[in-house]
C-alpha positions in Angstrom: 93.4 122.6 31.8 94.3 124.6 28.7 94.0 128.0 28.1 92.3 129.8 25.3 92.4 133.2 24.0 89.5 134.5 22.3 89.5 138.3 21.3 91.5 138.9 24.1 89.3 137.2 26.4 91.2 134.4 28.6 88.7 131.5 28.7 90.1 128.0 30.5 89.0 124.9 29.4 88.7 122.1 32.0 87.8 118.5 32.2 84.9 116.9 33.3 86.7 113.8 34.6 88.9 114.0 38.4 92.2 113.0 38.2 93.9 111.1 41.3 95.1 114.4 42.2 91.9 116.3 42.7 90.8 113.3 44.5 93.7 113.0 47.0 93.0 117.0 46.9 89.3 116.9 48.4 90.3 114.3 50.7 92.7 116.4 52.0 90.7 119.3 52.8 88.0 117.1 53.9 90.6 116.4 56.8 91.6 120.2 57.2 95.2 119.9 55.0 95.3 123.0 52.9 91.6 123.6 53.6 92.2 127.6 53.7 93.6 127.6 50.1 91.9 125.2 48.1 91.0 127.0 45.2 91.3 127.8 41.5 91.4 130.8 39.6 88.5 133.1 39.2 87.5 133.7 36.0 85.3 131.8 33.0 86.0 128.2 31.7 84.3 126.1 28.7 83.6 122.3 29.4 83.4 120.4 25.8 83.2 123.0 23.1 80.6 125.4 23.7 78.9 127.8 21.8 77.5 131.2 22.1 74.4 129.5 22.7 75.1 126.9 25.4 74.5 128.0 29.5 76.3 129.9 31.5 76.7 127.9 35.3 78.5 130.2 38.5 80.1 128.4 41.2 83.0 129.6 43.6 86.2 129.4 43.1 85.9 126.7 46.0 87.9 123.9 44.6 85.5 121.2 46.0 82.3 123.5 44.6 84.6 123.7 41.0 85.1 119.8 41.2 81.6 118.8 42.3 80.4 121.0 39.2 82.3 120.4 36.5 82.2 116.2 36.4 78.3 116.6 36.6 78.8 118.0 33.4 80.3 115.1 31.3 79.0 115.1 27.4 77.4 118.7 28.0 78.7 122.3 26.3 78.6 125.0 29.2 80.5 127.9 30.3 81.3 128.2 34.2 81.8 131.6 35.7 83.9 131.2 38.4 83.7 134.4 41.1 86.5 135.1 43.4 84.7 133.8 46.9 88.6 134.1 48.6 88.3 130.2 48.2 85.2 129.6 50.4 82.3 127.3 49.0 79.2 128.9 47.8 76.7 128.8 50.6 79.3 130.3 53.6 80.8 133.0 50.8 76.6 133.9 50.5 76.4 134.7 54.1 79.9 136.5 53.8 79.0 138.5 50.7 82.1 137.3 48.5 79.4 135.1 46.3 77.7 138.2 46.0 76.2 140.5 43.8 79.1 143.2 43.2 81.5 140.3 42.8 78.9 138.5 40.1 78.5 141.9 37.9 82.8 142.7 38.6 83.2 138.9 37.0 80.8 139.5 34.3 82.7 142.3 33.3 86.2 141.5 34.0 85.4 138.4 31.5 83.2 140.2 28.6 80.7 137.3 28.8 78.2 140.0 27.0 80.5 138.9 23.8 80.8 135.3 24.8 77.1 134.2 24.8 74.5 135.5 22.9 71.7 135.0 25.6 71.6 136.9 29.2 71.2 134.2 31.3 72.6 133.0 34.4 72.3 129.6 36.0 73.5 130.2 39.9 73.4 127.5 42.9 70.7 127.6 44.8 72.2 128.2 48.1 74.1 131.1 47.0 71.1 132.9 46.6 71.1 134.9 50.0 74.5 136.8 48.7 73.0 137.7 45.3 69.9 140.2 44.4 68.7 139.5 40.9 67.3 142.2 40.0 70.4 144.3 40.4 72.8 141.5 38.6 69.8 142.4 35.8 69.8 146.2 36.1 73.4 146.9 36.0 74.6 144.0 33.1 71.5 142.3 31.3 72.1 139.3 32.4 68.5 137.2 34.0 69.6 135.3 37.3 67.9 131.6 37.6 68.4 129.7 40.4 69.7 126.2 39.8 69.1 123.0 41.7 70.9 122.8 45.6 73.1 120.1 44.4 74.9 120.0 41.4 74.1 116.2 40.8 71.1 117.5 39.5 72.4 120.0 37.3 72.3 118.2 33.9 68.7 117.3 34.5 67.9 120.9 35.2 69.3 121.9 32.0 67.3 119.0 30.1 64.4 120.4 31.7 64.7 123.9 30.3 66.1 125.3 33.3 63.2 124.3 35.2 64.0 123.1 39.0 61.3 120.3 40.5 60.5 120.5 44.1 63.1 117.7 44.9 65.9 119.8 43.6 65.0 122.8 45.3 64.8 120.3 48.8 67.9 121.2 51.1 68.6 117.7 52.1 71.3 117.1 55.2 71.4 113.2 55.5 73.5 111.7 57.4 76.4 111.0 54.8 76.5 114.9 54.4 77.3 115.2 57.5 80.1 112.5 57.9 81.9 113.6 55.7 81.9 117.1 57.3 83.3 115.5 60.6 86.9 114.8 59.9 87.8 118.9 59.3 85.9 119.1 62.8 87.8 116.3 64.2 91.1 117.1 63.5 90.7 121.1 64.3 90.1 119.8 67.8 92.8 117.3 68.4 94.4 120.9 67.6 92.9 122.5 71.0 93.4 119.3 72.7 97.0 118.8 72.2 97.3 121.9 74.2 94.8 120.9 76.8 96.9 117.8 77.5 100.3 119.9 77.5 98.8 121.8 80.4 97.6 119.1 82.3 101.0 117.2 81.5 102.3 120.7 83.4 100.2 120.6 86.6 101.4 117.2 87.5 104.7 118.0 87.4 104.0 120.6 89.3 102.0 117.7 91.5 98.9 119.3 91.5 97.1 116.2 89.3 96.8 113.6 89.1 95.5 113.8 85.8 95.7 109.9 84.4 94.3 107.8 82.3 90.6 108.0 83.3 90.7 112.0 82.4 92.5 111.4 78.8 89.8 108.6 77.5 87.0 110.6 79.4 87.5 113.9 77.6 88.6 112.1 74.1 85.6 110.1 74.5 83.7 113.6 75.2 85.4 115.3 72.2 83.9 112.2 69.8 80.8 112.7 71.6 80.4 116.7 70.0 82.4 116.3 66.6 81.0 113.3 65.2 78.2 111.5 67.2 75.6 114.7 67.8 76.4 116.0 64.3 75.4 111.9 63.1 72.2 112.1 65.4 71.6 115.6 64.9 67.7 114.9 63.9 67.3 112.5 66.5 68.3 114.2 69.5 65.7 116.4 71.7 66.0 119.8 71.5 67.1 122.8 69.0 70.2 124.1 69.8 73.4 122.2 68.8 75.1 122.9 72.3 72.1 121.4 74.0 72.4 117.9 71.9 75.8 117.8 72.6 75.5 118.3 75.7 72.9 115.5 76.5 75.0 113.2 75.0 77.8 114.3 76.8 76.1 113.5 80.1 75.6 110.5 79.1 79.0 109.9 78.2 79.8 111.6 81.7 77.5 109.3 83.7 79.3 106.3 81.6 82.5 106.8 82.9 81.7 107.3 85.7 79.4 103.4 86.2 82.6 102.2 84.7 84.9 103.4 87.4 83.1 102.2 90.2 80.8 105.3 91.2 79.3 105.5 93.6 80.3 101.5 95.0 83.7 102.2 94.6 84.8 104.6 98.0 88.1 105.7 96.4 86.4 107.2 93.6 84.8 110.2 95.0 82.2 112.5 94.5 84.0 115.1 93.6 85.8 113.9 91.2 82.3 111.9 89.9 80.0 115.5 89.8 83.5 117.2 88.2 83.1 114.8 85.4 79.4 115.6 85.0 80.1 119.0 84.9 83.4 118.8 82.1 82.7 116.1 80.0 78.9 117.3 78.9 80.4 120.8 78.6 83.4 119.5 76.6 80.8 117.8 74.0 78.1 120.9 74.3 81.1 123.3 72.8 82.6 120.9 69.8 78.9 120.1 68.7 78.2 124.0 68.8 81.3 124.5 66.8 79.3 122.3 64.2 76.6 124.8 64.1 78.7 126.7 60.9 79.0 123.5 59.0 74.9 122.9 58.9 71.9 123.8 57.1 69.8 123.4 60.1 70.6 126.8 61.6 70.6 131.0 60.9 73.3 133.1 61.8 71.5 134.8 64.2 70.3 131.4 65.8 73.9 130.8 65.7 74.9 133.9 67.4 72.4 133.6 69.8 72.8 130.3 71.0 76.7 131.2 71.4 75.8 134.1 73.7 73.9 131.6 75.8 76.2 128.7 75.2 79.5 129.5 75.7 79.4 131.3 79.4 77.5 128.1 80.6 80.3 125.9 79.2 82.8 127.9 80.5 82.0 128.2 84.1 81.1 124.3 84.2 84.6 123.2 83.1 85.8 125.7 85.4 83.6 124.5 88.8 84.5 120.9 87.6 87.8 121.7 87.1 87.8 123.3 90.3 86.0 120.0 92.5 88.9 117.6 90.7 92.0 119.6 92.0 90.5 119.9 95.4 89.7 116.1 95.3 93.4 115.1 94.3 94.5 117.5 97.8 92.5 115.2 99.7 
């Protein structure tokens, strides 16, 4: 990137292409390394040499939001207004308020766009629209607020188009490669939590109050994959609204799995207390990691969200607790 001064104005000019390092970058974060401060500089950049005439494109200061901006961009003039968003991505820093409307009219002003471009308009994602009011951003700087496409592979066609969105680019699509790729970051922040489930369970039979073998490792990893990545790949396809409910149906399934695979109920050794403390942990396990994907979707509110948690999470925690409960009595018998 190189920086320009213009009348005292600090503009950056940045490529359209992705080096190997914003590439190794994004694939970082997309497996939670560095996620919390992946971000560039707020401020305005130019991409090719544009004019006072050419448009005027906000995105966060999101890295990955930057990135998936900019190379749509390739043999077009255009200024980017990059607002300080604390390094979230435009849709959560919406619901947060940092892609917001004081932050929009602070960034306008901190750069002097009024003397940059000779128009007042403003070409702003779609989804950050819940953070921004338009007609204040207009009242307060001059500057029109339109609405661009949701994704910014549509961007250049947009622009061709006079600014003029069809109903497929204002579709919020949520296929099932957007959601792979959101299950790594979800993956690996619960191997976090499970490391330490496993260190207290290493604990209690030491203590000799397991045992806790290899049936209870695959069974709760196996649960684990069951909420972060299968219910977020079947989300559309599993009954039911809430996310804890889908995980939880799959996780009973999971449950009832190991258990057929053990023996249960032909196998006397394997009782049925350690088979029903299964059916209550493992479904409950999956129920909470596929609720934590609730933040990472388009398919809920966040006061769906916030009510489903207050359901939710006491039902999950007294199940692994009563199962819990049935498979330390079992191993004293």
């Amino acid at each position: 990137m190189e920086i320009i001064t213009r009348r005292e104005i600090k503009i950056t000019q940045t490529s359209t292409e992705l080096t190997m390092h914003d590439i190794f970058g994004a694939w970082k974060v997309r497996w939670g390394i560095n996620r919390m401060n992946y971000k560039v500089e707020p401020g305005l950049y130019s991409v090719g040499n544009p004019d006072s005439n050419s448009p005027v494109l906000v995105t966060a200061n999101y890295k990955l939001s930057f990135d998936s901006l900019r190379k749509e961009l390739d043999s077009l003039k255009a200024w980017i207004l990059v607002l300080d968003t604390k390094g979230i991505n435009v849709w959560c820093a919406a619901g947060k308020g940092t892609f917001g409307t004081t932050e929009l009219l602070n960034r306008i002003a901190i750069v002097q766009l009024d003397k940059i471009v000779a128009h007042k308009n403003l070409i702003l994602p779609q989804l950050g629209a819940s953070g921004v009011s338009a007609h204040e951003v207009l009242k307060y700087s001059g500057f029109r607020v339109n609405y661009g496409p949701v994704r910014a592979e549509d961007i250049r066609e947009f622009i061709d188009a006079g600014s003029r969105a069809t109903t497929e680019m204002r579709t919020v699509r949520f296929s099932i490669y957007d959601r792979l790729v959101l299950t790594p970051v979800e993956l690996v922040n619960s191997l976090k939590m499970s490391l330490m489930i496993f260190g207290v369970l290493f604990v209690l039979n030491l203590m000799g109050l397991g045992p806790f073998g290899l049936v209870d490792f695959y069974g709760y990893e196996g649960a684990l994959i069951v909420g972060c990545v299968l219910t977020p790949l079947l989300l559309p396809w599993i009954p039911g609204r809430a996310f804890a409910w889908k995980g939880w149906l799959l996780g009973f399934i999971w449950a009832v799995s190991v258990n057929m695979l053990n023996g249960w109920p032909l196998v006397p050794q394997y009782s049925l207390l350690r088979a029903i403390g299964y059916l209550l942990i493992f479904p409950s396990v999956s129920a909470f990691f596929a609720m934590n994907f609730t933040g990472s979707s388009t398919f809920t509110s966040f006061s769906g969200v916030l009510k489903e948690m207050k359901i939710a999470l006491p039902a999950i925690i007294i199940s692994i607790f009563l199962g819990s409960v049935l498979i330390l009595i079992n191993s004293f018998i």
